[in-house]
Residue frames as a rotation matrix with the C-alpha (Angstrom) as fourth column:
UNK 1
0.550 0.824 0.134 1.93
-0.791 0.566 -0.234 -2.82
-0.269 0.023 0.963 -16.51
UNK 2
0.186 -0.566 -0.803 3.04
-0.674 0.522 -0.523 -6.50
0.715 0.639 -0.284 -16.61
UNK 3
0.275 0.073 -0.959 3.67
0.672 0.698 0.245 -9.20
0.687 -0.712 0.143 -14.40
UNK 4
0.339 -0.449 -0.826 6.18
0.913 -0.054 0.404 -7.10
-0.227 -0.892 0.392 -12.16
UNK 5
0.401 -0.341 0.850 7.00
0.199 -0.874 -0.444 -3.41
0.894 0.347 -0.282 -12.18
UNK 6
0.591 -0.637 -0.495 9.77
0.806 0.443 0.392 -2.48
-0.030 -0.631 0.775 -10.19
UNK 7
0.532 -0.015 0.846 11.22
0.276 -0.942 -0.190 0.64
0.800 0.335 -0.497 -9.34
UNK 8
0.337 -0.656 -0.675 14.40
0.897 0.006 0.442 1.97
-0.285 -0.755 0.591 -7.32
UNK 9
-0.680 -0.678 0.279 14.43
0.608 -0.735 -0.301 5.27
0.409 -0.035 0.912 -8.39
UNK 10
-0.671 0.541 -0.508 12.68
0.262 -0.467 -0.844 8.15
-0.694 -0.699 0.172 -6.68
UNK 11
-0.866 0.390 0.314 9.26
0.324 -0.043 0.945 8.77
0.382 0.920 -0.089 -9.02
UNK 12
-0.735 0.670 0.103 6.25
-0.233 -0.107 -0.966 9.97
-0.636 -0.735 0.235 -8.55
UNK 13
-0.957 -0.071 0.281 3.35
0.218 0.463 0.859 8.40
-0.191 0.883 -0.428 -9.91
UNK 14
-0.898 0.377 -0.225 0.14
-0.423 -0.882 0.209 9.59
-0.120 0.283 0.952 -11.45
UNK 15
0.193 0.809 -0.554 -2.79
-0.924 0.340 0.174 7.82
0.329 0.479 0.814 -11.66
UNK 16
0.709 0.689 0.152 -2.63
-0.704 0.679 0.205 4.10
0.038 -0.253 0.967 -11.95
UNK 17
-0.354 -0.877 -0.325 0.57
-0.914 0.397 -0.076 1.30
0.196 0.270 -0.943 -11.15
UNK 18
0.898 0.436 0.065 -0.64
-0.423 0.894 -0.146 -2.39
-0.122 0.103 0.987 -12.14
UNK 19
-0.579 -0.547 -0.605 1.00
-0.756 0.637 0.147 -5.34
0.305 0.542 -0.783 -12.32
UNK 20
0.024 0.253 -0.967 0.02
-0.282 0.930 0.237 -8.89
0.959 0.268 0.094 -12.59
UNK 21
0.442 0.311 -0.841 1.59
0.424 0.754 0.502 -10.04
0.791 -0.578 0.201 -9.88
UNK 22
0.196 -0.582 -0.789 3.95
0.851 -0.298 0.432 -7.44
-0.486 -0.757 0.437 -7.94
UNK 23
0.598 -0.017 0.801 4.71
0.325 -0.909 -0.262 -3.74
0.733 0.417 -0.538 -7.58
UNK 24
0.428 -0.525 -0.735 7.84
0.848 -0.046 0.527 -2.90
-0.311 -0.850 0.426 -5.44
UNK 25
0.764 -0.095 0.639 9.18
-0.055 -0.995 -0.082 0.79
0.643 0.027 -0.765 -4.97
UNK 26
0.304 -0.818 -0.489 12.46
0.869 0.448 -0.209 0.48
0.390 -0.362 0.847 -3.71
UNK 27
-0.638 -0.675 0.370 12.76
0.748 -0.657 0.091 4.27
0.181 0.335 0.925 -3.71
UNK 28
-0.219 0.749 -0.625 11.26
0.501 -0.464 -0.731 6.97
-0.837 -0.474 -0.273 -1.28
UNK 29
-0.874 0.414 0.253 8.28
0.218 -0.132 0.967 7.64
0.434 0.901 0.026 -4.00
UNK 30
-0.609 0.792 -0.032 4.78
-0.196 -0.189 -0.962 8.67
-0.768 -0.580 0.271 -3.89
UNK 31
-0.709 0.569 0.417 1.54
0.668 0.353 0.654 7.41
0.225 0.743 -0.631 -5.54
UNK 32
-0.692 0.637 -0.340 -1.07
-0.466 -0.754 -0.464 9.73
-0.552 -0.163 0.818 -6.43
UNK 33
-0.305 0.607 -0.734 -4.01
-0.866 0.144 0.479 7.33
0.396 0.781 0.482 -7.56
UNK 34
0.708 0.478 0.520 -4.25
-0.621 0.772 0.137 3.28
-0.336 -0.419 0.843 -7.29
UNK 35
-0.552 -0.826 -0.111 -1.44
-0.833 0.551 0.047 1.03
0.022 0.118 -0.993 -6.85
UNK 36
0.559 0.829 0.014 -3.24
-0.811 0.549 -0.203 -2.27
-0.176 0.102 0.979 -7.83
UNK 37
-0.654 -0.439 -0.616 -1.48
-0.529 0.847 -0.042 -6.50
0.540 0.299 -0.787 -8.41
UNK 38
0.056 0.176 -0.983 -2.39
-0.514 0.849 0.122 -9.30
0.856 0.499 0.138 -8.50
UNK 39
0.282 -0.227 -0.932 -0.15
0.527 0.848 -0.047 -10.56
0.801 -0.478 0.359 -5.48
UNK 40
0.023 -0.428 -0.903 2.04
0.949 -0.275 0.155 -8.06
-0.314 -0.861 0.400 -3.70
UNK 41
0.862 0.024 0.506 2.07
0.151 -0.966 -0.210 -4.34
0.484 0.258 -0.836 -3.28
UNK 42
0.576 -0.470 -0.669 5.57
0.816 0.386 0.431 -3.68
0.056 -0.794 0.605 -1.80
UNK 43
0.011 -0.180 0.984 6.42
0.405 -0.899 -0.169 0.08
0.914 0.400 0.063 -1.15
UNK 44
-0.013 -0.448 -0.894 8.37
1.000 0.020 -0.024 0.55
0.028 -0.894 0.448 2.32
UNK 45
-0.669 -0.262 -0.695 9.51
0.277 -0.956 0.094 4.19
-0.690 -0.129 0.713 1.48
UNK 46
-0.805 0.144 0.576 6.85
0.475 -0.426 0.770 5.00
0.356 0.893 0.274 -0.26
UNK 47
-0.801 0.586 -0.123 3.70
-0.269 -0.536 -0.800 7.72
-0.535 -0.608 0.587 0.31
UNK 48
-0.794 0.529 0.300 0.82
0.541 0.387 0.746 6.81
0.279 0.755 -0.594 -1.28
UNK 49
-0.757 0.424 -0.497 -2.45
0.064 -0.710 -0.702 9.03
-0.650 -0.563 0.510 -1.55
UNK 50
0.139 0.771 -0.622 -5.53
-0.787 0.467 0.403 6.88
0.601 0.434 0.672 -2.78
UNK 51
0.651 0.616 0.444 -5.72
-0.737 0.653 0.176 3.39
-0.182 -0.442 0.878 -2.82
UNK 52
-0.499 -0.827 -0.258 -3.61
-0.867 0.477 0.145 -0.05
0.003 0.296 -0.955 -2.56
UNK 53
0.700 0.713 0.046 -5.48
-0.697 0.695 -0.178 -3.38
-0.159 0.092 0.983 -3.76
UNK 54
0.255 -0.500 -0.827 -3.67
-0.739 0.451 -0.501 -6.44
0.624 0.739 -0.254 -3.37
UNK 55
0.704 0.295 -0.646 -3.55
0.230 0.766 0.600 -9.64
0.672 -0.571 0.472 -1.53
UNK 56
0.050 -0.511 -0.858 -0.55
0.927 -0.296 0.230 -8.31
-0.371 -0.807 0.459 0.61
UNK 57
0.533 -0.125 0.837 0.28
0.304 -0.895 -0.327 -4.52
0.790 0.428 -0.439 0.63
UNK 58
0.296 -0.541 -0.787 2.87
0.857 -0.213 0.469 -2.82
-0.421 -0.814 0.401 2.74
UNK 59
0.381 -0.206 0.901 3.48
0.216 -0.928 -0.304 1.11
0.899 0.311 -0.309 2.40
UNK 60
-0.675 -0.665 -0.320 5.18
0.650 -0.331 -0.684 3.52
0.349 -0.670 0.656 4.33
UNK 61
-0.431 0.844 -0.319 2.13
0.009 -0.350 -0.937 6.16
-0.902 -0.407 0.143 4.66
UNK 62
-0.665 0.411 0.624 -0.78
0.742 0.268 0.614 6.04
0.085 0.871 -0.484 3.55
UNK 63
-0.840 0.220 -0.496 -3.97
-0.049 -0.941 -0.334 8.65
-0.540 -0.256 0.802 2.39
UNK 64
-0.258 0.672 -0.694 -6.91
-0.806 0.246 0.538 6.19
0.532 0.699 0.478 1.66
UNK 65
0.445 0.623 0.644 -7.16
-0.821 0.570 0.016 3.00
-0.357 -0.536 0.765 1.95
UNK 66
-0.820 -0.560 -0.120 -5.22
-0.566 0.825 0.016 -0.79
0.090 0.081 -0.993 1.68
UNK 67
0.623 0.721 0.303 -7.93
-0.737 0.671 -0.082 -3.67
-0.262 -0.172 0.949 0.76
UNK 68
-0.237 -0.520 -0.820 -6.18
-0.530 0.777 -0.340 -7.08
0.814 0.354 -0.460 0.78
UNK 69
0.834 0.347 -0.429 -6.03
0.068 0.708 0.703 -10.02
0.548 -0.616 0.567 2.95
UNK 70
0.368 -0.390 -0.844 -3.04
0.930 0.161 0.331 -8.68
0.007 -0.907 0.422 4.70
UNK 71
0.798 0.318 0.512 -2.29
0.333 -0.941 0.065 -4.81
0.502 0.119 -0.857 5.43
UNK 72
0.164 -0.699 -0.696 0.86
0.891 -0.198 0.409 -2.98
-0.424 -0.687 0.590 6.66
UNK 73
0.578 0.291 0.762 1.22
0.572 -0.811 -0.124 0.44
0.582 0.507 -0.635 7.17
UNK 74
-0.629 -0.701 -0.336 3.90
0.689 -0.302 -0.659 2.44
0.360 -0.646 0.673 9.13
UNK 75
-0.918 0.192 -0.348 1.02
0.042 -0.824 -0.565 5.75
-0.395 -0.533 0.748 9.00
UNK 76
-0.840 0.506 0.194 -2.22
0.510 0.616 0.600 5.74
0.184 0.603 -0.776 8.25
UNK 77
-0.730 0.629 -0.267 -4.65
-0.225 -0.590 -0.776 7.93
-0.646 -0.506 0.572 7.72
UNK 78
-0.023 0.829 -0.558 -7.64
-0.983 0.082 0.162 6.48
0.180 0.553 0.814 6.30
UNK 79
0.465 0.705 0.535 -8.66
-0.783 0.609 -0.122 2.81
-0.412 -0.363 0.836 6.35
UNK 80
-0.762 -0.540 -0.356 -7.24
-0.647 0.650 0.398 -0.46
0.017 0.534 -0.845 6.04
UNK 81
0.427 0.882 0.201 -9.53
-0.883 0.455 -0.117 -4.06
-0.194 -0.127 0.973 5.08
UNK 82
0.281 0.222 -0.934 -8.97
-0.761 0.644 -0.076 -7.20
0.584 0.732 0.350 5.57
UNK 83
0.301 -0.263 -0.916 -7.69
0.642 0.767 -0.009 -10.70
0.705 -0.585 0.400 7.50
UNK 84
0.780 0.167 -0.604 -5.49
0.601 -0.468 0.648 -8.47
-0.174 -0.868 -0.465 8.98
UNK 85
0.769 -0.134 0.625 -4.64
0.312 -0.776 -0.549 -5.08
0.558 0.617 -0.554 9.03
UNK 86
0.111 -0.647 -0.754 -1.13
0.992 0.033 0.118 -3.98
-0.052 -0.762 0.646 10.79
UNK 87
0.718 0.025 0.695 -0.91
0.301 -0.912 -0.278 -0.23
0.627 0.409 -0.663 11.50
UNK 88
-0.028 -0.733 -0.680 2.71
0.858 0.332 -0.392 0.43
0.513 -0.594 0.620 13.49
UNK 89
-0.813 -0.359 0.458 1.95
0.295 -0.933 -0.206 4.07
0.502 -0.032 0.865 14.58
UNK 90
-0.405 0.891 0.204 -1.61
-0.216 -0.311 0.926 3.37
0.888 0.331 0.319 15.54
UNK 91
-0.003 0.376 0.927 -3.66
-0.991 0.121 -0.053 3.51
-0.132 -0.919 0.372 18.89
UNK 92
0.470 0.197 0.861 -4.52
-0.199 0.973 -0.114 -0.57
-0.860 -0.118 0.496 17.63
UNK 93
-0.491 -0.783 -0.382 -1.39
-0.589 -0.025 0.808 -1.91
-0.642 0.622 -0.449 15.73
UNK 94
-0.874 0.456 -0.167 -3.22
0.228 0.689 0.689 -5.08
0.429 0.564 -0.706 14.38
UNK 95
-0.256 0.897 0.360 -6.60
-0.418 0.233 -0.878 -5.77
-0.872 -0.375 0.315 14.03
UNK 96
-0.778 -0.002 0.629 -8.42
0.508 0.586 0.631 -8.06
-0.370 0.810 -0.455 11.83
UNK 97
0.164 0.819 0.550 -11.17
0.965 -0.018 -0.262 -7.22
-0.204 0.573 -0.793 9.32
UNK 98
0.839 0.544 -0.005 -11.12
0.529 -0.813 0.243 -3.24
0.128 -0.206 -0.970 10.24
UNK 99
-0.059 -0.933 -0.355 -8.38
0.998 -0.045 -0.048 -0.92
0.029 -0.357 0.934 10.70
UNK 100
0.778 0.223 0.588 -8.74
0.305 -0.951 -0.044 3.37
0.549 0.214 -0.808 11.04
UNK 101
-0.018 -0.810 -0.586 -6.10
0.961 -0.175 0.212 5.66
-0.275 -0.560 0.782 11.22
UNK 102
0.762 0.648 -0.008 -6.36
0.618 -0.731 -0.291 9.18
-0.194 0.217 -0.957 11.63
């Protein structure tokens, strides 16, 4: 918790990572819960298996859902919302509002 939480070693987390404004996983990790800021969610090599809430969000795979006004996902299996949602693996890479990956 805190403006910025930042992380470059491999971790898995439990439950809930907040920050204020930015959460970046430098380090192939996995989230078991809700990765949640303010501004950016930024977790390239990361798995994640819940939810990401945050005006941008970018994961390697997800297992839930990504609500923000801009979405990126390499895999996706569950749902993305918002402006628009980029899935790179998916039958429809972009789309706005809506996004489903199975």
């Amino acid at each position: 918790a805190g403006l910025m939480n930042i992380n470059t070693e491999v971790a898995t987390v439990v439950g809930i990572q907040f920050a204020g404004a930015f959460n970046s996983n430098s380090a192939s990790s996995s989230i078991v819960g809700l990765q949640l800021a303010g501004v950016a969610n930024l977790s390239s090599v990361t798995k994640i298996y819940g939810a990401q809430v945050a005006i941008y969000n970018k994961v390697e795979e997800i297992y839930g859902f990504q609500i923000g006004i801009v979405n990126v996902a390499d895999i996706l299996h569950g749902v993305q919302i918002g402006l628009l949602n980029i899935h790179h693996q998916g039958l429809v890479s972009v789309s706005p509002f809506l996004n489903i990956g199975f």
